[in-house]
PyMOL commands that place a pseudoatom at each C-alpha (Angstrom):
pseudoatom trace, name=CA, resn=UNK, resi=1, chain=A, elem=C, hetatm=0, pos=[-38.956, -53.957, 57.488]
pseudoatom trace, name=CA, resn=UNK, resi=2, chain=A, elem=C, hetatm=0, pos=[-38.702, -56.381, 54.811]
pseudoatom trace, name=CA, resn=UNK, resi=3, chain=A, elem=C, hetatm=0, pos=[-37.363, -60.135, 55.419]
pseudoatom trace, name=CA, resn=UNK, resi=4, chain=A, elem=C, hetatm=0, pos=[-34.852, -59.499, 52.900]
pseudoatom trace, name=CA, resn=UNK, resi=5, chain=A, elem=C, hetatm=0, pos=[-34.176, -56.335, 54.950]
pseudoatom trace, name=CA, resn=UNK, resi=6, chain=A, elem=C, hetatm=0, pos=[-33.796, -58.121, 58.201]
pseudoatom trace, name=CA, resn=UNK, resi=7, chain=A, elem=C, hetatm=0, pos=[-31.623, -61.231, 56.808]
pseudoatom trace, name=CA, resn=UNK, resi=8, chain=A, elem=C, hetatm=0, pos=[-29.356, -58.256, 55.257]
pseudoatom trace, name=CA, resn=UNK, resi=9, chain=A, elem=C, hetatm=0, pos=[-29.089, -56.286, 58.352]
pseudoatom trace, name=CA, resn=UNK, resi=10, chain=A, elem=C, hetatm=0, pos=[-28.582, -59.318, 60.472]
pseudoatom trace, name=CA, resn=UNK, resi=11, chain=A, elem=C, hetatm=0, pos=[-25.817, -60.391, 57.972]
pseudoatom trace, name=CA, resn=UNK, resi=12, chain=A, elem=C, hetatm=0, pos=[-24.129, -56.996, 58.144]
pseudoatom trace, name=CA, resn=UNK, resi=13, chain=A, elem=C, hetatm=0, pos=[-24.067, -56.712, 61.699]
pseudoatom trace, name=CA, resn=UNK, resi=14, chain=A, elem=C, hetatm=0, pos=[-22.117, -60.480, 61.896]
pseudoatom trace, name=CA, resn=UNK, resi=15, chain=A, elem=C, hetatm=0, pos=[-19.874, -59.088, 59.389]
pseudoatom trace, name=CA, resn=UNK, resi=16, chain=A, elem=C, hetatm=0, pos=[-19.498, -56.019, 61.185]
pseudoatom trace, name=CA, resn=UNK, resi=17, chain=A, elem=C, hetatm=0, pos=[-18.308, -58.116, 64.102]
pseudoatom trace, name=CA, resn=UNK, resi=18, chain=A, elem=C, hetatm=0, pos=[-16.786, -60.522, 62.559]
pseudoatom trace, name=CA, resn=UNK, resi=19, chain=A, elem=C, hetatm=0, pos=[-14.216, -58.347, 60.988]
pseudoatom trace, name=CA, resn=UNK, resi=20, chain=A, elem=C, hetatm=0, pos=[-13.679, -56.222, 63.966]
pseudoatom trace, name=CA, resn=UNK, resi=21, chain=A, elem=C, hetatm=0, pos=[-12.945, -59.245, 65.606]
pseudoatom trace, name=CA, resn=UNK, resi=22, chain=A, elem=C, hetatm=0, pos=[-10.465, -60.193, 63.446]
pseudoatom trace, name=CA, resn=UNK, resi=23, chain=A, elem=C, hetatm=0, pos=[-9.009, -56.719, 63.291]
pseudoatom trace, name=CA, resn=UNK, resi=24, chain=A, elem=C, hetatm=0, pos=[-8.687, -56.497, 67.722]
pseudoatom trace, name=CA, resn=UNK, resi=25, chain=A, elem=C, hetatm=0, pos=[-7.086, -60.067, 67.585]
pseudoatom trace, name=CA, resn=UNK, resi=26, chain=A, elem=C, hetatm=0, pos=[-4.604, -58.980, 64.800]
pseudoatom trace, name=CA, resn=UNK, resi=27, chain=A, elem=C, hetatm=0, pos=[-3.408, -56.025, 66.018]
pseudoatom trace, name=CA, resn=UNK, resi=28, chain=A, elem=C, hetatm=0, pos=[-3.099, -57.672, 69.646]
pseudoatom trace, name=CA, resn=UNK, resi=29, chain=A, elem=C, hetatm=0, pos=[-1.202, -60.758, 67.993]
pseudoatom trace, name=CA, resn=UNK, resi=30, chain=A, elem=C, hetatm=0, pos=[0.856, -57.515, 66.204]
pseudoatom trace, name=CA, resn=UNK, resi=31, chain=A, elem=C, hetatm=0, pos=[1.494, -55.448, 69.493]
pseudoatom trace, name=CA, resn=UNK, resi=32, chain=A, elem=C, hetatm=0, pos=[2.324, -58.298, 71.635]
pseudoatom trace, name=CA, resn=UNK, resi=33, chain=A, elem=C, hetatm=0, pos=[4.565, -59.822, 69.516]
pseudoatom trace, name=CA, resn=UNK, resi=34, chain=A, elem=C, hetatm=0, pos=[6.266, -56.990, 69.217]
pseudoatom trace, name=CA, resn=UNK, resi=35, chain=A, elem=C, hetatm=0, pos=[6.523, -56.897, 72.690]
pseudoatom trace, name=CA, resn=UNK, resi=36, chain=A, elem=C, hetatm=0, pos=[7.544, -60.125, 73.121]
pseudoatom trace, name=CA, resn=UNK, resi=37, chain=A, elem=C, hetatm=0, pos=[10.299, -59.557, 70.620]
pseudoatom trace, name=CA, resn=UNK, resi=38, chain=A, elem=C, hetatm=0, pos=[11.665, -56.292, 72.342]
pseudoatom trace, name=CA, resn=UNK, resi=39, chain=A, elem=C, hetatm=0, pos=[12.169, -58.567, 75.564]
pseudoatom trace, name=CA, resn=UNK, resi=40, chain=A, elem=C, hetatm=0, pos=[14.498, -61.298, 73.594]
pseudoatom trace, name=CA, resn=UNK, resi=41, chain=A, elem=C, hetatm=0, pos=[11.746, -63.762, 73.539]
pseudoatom trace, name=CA, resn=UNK, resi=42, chain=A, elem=C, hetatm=0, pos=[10.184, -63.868, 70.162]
pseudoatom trace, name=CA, resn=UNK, resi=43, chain=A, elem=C, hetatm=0, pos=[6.652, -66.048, 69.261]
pseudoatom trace, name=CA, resn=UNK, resi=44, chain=A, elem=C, hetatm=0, pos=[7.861, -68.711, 67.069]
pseudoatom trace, name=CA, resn=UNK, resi=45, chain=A, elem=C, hetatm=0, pos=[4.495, -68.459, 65.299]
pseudoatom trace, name=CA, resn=UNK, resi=46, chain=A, elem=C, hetatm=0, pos=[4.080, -65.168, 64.627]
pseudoatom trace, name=CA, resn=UNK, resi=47, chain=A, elem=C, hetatm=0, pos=[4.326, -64.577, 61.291]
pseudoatom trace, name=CA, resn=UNK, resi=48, chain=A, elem=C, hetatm=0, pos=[2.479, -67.414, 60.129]
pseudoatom trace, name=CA, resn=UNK, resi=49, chain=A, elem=C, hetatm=0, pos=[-0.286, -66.718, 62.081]
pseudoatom trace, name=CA, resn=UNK, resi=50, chain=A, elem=C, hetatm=0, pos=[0.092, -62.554, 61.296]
pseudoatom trace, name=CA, resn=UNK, resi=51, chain=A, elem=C, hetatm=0, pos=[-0.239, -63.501, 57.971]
pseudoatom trace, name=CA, resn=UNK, resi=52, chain=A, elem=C, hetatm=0, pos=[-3.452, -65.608, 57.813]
pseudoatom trace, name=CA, resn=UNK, resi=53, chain=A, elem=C, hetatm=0, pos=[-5.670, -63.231, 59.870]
pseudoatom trace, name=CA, resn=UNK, resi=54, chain=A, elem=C, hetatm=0, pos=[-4.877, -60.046, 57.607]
pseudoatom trace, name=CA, resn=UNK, resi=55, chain=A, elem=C, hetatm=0, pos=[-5.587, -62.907, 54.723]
pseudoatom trace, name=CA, resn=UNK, resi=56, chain=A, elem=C, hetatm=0, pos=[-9.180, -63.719, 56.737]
pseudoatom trace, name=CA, resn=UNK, resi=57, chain=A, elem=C, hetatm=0, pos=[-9.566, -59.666, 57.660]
pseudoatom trace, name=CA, resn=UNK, resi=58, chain=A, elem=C, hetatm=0, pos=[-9.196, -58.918, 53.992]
pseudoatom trace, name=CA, resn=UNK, resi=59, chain=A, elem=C, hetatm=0, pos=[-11.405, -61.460, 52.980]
pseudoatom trace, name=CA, resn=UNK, resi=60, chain=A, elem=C, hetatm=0, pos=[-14.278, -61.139, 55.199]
pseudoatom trace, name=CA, resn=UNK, resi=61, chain=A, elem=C, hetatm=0, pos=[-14.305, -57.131, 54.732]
pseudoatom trace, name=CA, resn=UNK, resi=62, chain=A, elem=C, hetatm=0, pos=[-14.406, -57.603, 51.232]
pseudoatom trace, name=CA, resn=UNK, resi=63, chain=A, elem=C, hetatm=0, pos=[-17.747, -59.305, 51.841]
pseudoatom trace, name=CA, resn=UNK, resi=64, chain=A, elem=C, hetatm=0, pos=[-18.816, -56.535, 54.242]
pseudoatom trace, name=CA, resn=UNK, resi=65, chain=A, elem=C, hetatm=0, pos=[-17.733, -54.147, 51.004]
pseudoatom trace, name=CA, resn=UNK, resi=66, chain=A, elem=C, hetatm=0, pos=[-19.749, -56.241, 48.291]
pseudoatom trace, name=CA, resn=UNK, resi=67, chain=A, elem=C, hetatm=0, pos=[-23.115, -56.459, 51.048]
pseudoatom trace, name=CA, resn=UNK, resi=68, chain=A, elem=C, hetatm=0, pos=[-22.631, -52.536, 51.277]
pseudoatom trace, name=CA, resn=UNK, resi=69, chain=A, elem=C, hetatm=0, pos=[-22.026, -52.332, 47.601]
pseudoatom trace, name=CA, resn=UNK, resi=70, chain=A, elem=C, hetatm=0, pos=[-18.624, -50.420, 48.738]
pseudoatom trace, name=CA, resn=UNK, resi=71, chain=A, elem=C, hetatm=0, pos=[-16.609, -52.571, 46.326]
pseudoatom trace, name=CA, resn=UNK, resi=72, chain=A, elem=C, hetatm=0, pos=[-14.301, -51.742, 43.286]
pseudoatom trace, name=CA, resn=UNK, resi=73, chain=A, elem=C, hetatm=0, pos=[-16.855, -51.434, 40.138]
pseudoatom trace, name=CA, resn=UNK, resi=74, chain=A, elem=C, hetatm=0, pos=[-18.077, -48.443, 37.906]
pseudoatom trace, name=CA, resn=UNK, resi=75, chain=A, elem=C, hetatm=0, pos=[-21.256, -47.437, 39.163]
pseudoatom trace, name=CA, resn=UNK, resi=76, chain=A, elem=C, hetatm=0, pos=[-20.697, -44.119, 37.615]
pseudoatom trace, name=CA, resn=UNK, resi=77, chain=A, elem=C, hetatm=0, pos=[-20.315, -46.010, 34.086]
pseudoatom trace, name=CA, resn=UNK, resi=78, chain=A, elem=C, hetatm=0, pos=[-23.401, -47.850, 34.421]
pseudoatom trace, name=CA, resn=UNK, resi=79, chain=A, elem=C, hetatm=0, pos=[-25.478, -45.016, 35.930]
pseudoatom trace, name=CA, resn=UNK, resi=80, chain=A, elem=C, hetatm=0, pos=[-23.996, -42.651, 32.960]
pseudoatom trace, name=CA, resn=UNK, resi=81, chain=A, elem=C, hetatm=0, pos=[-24.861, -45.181, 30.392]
pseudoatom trace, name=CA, resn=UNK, resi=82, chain=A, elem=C, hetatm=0, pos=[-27.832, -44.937, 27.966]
pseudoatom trace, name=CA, resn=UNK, resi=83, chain=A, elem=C, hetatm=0, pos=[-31.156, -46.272, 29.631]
pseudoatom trace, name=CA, resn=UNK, resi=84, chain=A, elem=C, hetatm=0, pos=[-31.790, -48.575, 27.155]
pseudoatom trace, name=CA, resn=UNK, resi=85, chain=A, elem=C, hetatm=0, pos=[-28.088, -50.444, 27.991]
pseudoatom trace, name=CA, resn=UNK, resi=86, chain=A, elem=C, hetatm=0, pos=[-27.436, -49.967, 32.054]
pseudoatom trace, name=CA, resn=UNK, resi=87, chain=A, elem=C, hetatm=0, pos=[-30.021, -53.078, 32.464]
pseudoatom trace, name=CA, resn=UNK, resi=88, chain=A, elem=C, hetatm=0, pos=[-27.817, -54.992, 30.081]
pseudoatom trace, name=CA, resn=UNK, resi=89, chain=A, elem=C, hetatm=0, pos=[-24.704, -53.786, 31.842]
pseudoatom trace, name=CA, resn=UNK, resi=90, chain=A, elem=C, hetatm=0, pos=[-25.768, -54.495, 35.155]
pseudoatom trace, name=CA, resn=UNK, resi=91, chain=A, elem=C, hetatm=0, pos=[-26.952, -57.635, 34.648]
pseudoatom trace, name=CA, resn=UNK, resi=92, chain=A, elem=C, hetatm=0, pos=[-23.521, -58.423, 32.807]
pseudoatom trace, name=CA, resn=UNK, resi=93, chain=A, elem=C, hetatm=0, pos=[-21.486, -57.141, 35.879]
pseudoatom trace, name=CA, resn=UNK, resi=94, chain=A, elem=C, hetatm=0, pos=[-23.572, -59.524, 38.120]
pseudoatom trace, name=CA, resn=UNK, resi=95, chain=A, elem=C, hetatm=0, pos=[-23.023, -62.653, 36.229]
pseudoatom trace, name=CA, resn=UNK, resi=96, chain=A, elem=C, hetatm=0, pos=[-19.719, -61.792, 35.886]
pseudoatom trace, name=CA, resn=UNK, resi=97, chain=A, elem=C, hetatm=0, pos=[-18.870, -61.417, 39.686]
pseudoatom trace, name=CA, resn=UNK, resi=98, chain=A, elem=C, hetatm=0, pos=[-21.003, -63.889, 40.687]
pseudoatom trace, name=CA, resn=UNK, resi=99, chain=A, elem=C, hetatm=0, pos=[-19.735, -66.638, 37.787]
pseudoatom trace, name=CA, resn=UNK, resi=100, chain=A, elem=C, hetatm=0, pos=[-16.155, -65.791, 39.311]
pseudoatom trace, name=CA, resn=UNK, resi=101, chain=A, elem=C, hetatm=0, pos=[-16.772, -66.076, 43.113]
pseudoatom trace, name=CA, resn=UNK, resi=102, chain=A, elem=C, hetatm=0, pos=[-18.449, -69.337, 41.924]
pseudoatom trace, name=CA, resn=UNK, resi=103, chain=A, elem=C, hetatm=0, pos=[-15.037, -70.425, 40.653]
pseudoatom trace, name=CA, resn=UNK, resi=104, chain=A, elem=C, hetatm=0, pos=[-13.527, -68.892, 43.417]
pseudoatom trace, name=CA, resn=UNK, resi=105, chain=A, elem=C, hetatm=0, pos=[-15.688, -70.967, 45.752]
pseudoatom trace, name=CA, resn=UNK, resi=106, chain=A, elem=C, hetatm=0, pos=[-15.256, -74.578, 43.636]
pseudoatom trace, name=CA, resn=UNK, resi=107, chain=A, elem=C, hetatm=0, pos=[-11.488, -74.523, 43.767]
pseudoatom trace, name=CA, resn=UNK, resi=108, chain=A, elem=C, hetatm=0, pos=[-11.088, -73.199, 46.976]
pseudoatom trace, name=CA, resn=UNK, resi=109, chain=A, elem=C, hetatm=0, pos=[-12.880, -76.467, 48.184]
pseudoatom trace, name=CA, resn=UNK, resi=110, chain=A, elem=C, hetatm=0, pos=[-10.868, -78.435, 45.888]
pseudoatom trace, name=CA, resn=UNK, resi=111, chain=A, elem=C, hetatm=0, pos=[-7.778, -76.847, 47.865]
pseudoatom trace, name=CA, resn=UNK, resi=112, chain=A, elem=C, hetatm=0, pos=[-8.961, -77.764, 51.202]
pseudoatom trace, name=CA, resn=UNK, resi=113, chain=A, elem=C, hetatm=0, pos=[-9.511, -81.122, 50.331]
pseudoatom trace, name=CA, resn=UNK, resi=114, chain=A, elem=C, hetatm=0, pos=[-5.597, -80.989, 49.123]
pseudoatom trace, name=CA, resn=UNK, resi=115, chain=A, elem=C, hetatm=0, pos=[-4.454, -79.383, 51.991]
pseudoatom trace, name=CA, resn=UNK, resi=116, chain=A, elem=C, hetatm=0, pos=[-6.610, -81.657, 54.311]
pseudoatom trace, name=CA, resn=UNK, resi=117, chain=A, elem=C, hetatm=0, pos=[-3.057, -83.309, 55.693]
pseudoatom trace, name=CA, resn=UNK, resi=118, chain=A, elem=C, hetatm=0, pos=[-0.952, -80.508, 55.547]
pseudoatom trace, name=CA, resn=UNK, resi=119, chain=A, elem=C, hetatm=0, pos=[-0.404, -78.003, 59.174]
pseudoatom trace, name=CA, resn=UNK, resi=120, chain=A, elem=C, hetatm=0, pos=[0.995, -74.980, 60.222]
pseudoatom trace, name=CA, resn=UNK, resi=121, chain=A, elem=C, hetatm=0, pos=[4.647, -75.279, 60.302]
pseudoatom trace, name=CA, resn=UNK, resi=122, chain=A, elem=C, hetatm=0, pos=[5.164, -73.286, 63.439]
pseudoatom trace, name=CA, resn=UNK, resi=123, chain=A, elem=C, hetatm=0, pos=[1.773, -75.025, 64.926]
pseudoatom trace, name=CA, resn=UNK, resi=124, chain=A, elem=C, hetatm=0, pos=[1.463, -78.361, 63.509]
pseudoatom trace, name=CA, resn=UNK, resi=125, chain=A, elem=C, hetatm=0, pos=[-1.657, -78.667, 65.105]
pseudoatom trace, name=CA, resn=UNK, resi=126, chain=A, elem=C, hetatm=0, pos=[-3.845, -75.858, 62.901]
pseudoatom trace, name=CA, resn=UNK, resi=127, chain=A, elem=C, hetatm=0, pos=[-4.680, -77.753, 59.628]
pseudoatom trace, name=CA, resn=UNK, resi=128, chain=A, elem=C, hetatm=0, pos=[-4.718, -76.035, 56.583]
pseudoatom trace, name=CA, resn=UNK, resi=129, chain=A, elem=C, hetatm=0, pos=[-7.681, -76.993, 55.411]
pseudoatom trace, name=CA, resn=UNK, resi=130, chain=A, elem=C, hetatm=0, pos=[-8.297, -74.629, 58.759]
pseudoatom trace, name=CA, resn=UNK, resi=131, chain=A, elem=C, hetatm=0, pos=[-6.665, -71.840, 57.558]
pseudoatom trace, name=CA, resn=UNK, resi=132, chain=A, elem=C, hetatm=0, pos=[-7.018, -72.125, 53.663]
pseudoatom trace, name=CA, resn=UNK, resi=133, chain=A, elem=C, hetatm=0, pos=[-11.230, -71.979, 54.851]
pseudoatom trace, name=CA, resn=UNK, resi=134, chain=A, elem=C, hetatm=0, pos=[-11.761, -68.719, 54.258]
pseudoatom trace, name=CA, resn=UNK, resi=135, chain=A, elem=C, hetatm=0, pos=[-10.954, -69.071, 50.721]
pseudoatom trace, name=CA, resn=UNK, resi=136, chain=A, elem=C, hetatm=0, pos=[-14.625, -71.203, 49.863]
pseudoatom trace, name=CA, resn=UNK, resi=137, chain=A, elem=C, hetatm=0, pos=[-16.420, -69.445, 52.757]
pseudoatom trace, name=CA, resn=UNK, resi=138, chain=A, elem=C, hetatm=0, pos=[-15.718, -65.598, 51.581]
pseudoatom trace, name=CA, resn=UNK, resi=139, chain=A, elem=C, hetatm=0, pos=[-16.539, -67.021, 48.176]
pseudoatom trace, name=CA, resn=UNK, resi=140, chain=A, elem=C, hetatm=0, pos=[-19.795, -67.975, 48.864]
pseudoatom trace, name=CA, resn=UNK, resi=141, chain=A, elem=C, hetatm=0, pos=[-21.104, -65.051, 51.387]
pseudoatom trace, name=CA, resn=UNK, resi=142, chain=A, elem=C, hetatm=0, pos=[-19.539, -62.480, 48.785]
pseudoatom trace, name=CA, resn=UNK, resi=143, chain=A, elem=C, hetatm=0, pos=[-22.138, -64.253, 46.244]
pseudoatom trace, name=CA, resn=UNK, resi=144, chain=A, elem=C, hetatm=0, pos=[-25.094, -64.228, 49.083]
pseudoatom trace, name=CA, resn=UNK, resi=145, chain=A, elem=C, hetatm=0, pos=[-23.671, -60.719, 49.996]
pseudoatom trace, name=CA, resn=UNK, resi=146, chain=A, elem=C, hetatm=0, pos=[-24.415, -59.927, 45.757]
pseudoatom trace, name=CA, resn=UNK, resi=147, chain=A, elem=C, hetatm=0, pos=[-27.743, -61.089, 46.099]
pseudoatom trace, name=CA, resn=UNK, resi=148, chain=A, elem=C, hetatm=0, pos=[-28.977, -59.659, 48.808]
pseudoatom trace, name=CA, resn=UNK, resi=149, chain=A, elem=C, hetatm=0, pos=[-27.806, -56.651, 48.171]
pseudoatom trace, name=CA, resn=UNK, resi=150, chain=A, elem=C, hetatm=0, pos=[-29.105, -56.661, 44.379]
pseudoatom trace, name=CA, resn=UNK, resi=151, chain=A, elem=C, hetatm=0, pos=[-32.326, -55.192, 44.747]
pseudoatom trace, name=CA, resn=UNK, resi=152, chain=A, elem=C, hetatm=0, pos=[-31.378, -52.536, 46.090]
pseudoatom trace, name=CA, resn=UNK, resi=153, chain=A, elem=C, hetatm=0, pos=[-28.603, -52.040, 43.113]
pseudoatom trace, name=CA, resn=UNK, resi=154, chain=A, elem=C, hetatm=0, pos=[-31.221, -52.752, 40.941]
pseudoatom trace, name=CA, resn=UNK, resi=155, chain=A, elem=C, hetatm=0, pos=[-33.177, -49.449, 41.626]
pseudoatom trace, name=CA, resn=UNK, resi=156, chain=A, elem=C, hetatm=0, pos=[-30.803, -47.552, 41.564]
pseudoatom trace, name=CA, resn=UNK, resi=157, chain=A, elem=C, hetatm=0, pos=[-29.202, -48.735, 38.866]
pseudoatom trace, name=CA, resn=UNK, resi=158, chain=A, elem=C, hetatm=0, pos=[-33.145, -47.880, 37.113]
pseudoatom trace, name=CA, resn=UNK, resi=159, chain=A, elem=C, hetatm=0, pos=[-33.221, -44.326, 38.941]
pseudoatom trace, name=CA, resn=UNK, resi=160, chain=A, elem=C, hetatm=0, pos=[-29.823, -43.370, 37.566]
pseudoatom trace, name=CA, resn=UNK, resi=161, chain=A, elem=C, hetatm=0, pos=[-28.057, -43.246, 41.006]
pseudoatom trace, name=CA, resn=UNK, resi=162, chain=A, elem=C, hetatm=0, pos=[-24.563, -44.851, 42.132]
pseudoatom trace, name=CA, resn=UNK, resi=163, chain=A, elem=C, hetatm=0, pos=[-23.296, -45.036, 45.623]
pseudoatom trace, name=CA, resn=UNK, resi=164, chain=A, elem=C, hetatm=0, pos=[-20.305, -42.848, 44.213]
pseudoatom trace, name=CA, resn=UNK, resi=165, chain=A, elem=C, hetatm=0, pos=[-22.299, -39.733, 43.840]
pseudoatom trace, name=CA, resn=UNK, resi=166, chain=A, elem=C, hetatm=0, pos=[-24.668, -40.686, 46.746]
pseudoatom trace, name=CA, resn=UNK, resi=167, chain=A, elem=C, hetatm=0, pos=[-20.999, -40.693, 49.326]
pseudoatom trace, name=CA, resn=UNK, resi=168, chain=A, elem=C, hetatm=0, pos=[-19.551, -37.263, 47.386]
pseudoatom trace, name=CA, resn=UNK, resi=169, chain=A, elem=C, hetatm=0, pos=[-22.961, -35.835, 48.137]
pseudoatom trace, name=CA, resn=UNK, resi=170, chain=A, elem=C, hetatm=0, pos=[-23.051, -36.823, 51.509]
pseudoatom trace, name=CA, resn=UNK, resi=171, chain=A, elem=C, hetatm=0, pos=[-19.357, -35.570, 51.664]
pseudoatom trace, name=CA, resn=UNK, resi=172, chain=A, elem=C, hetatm=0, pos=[-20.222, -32.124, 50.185]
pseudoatom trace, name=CA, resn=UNK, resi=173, chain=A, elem=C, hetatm=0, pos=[-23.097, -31.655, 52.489]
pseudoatom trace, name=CA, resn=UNK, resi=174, chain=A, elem=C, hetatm=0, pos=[-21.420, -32.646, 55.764]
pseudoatom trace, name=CA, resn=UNK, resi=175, chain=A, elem=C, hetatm=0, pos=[-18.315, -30.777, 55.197]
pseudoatom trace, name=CA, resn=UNK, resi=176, chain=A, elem=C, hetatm=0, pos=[-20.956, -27.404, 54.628]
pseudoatom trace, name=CA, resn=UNK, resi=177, chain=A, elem=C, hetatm=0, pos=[-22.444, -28.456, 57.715]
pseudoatom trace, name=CA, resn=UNK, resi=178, chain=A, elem=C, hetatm=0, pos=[-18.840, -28.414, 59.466]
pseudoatom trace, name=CA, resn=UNK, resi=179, chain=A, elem=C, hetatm=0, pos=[-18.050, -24.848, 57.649]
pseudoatom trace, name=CA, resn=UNK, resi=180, chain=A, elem=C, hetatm=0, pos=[-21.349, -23.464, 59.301]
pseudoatom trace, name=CA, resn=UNK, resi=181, chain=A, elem=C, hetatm=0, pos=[-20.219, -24.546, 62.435]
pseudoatom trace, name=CA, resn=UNK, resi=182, chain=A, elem=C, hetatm=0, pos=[-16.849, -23.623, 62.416]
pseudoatom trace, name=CA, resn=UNK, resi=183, chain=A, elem=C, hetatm=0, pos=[-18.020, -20.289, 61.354]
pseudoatom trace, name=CA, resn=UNK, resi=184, chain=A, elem=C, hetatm=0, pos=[-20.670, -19.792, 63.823]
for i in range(1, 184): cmd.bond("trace and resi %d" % i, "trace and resi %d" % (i + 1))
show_as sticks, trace
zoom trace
């Protein structure tokens, strides 16, 4: 296995757990509040808190998306695209994303440094800049997330494949498999 294999793998594994993290913690912060609410005695900080870790879920799967290449885009347009242009219109994509996610990344900093003496308002001791972290972070491992996982775009991009047909393939075949086995 290749070192950019390995760094990819290991990156998809912490994002892997990372988000699944985030997802156990929400939907306990979810269920007991609920809880907590049905008994008369409601978290003051519920909401608040609710709100920023589907923000940091959403953000940190999108990276696990864009490492997987599982993110909105038109392989199908590129793949279906003359030869002589799908090099042009890949490369154009990935400038594009990248160029914004770079913007993405600048201001979000910008807003931390803003935000560096602002709190929670239901848990004045959580800065912010805390919370509003995700925002340059995401930015940046959705651009490492592009690049490591460009190669691999790359050839397929030159084969003529896209992970649209590869998944509907996969679909088709296992739900013949599941057909054969349901008739058998």
């Amino acid at each position: 296995m290749s070192t950019l294999a390995r760094v990819n793998l290991l990156l998809e594994r912490l994002l892997e757990v990372l988000t699944v993290f985030l997802l156990l913690a929400l939907t306990t912060i979810v269920i007991a509040a609920v809880g907590f609410r049905m008994m008369g005695n409601s978290f003051s900080w519920y909401d608040e808190v609710a709100s920023i870790g589907l923000a940091w879920l959403s953000f940190y799967g999108a990276n696990l998306a864009a490492l997987k290449r599982s993110h909105m885009g038109f392989p199908g347009l590129v793949s279906r695209a003359p030869t002589s242009i799908r090099a042009t219109l890949f490369i154009v994509s990935e400038v594009t994303v990248i160029s914004f996610f770079m913007i993405i990344a600048y201001y979000g900093y910008q807003v931390l440094e803003i935000l560096a003496w602002d709190s929670l308002v239901t848990l004045p001791t959580i800065g912010l800049n805390i919370t509003q972290s995700v925002i340059p972070i995401s930015a940046v491992l959705f651009i490492l997330c592009e690049l490591l996982s460009m190669p691999m775009a790359w050839r397929k991009m030159h084969s003529g494949l896209n992970s649209e047909s590869e998944e509907i393939e996969a679909a088709i075949r296992q739900a013949e498999e599941d057909l054969k086995e349901h008739r058998a």
